[in-house]
C-alpha positions in Angstrom: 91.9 102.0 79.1 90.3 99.0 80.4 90.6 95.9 78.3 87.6 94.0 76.5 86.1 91.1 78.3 87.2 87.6 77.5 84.9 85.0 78.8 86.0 81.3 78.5 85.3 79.5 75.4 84.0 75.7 76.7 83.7 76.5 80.5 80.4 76.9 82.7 79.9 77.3 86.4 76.7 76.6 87.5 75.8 77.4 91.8 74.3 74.5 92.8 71.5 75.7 95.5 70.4 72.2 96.6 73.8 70.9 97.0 75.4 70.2 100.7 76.8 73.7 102.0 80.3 72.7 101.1 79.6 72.4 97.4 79.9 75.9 96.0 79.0 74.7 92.8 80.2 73.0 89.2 82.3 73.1 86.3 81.2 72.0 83.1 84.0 71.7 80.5 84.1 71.3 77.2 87.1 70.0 76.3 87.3 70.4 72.6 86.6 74.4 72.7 88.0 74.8 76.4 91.4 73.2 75.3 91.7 75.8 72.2 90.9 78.3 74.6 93.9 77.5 77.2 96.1 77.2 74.4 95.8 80.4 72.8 95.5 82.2 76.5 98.0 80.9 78.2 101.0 83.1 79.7 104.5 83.4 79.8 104.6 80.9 82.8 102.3 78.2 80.8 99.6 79.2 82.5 95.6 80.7 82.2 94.4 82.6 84.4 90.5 82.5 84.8 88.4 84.5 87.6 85.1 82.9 89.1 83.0 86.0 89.4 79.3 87.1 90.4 76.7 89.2 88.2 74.9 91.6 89.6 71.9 89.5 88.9 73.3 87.0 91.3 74.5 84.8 88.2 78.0 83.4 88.4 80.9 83.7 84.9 84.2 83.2 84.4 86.4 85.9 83.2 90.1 85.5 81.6 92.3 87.2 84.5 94.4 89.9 81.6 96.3 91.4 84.3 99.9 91.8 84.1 102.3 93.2 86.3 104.1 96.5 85.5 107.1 96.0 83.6 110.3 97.5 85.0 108.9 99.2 87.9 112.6 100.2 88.7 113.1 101.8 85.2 110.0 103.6 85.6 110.4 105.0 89.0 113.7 106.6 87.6 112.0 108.0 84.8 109.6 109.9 87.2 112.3 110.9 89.3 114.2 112.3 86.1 111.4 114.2 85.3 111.2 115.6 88.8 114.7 116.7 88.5 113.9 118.4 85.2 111.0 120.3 86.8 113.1 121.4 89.6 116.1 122.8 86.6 113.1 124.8 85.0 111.3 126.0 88.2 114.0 126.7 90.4 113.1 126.7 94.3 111.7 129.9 96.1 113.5 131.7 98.7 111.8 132.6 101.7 113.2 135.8 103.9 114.8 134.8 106.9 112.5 137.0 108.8 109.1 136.4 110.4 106.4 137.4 108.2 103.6 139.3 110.3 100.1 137.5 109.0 98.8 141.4 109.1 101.4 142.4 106.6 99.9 140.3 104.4 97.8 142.4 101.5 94.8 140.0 101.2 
């Protein structure tokens, strides 16, 4: 499930479309309610992570970055391969004839 949108609390971006083509655009920052906002979004690391992104409208927003690596990618890999091992104690593998099966011998 995907998690709700946070947008920040204080920022704004605004393209500027008469500025020199090396000016993408500005930040407007609102330090009273952006400040709260960094302190109660900030990770592990001391840090908030905030996306620059584009509407579909053509509008630009900022988006709180929520994503998080996977937690104990080695623990979980084992637990998949357990579970493989299980499947293979319950259906136990086919054996084949050692002989060539003739495709006409075949009933359908």
């Amino acid at each position: 499930m995907d998690k709700e949108k946070v947008f920040p609390k204080g920022l704004y971006f605004e393209k500027k479309e008469k500025a020199p083509s090396y000016v993408v655009g500005a930040l407007s920052i609102k330090v009273a309610e952006f400040s709260q906002f960094l302190n109660l979004n900030q990770n592990n690391a001391g840090y908030c992570n905030i996306d620059l992104k584009q509407a579909k409208n053509g509008k630009y927003y900022a988006e709180l970055n929520q994503w998080q690596p996977v937690k104990d990618k080695v623990k979980e890999e084992e637990s998949n391969q357990e579970r493989l091992n299980n499947l293979n104690k319950e259906y136990p593998s086919i054996e084949y004839p050692e002989e060539d099966i003739n495709p006409e011998d075949i009933p359908f």
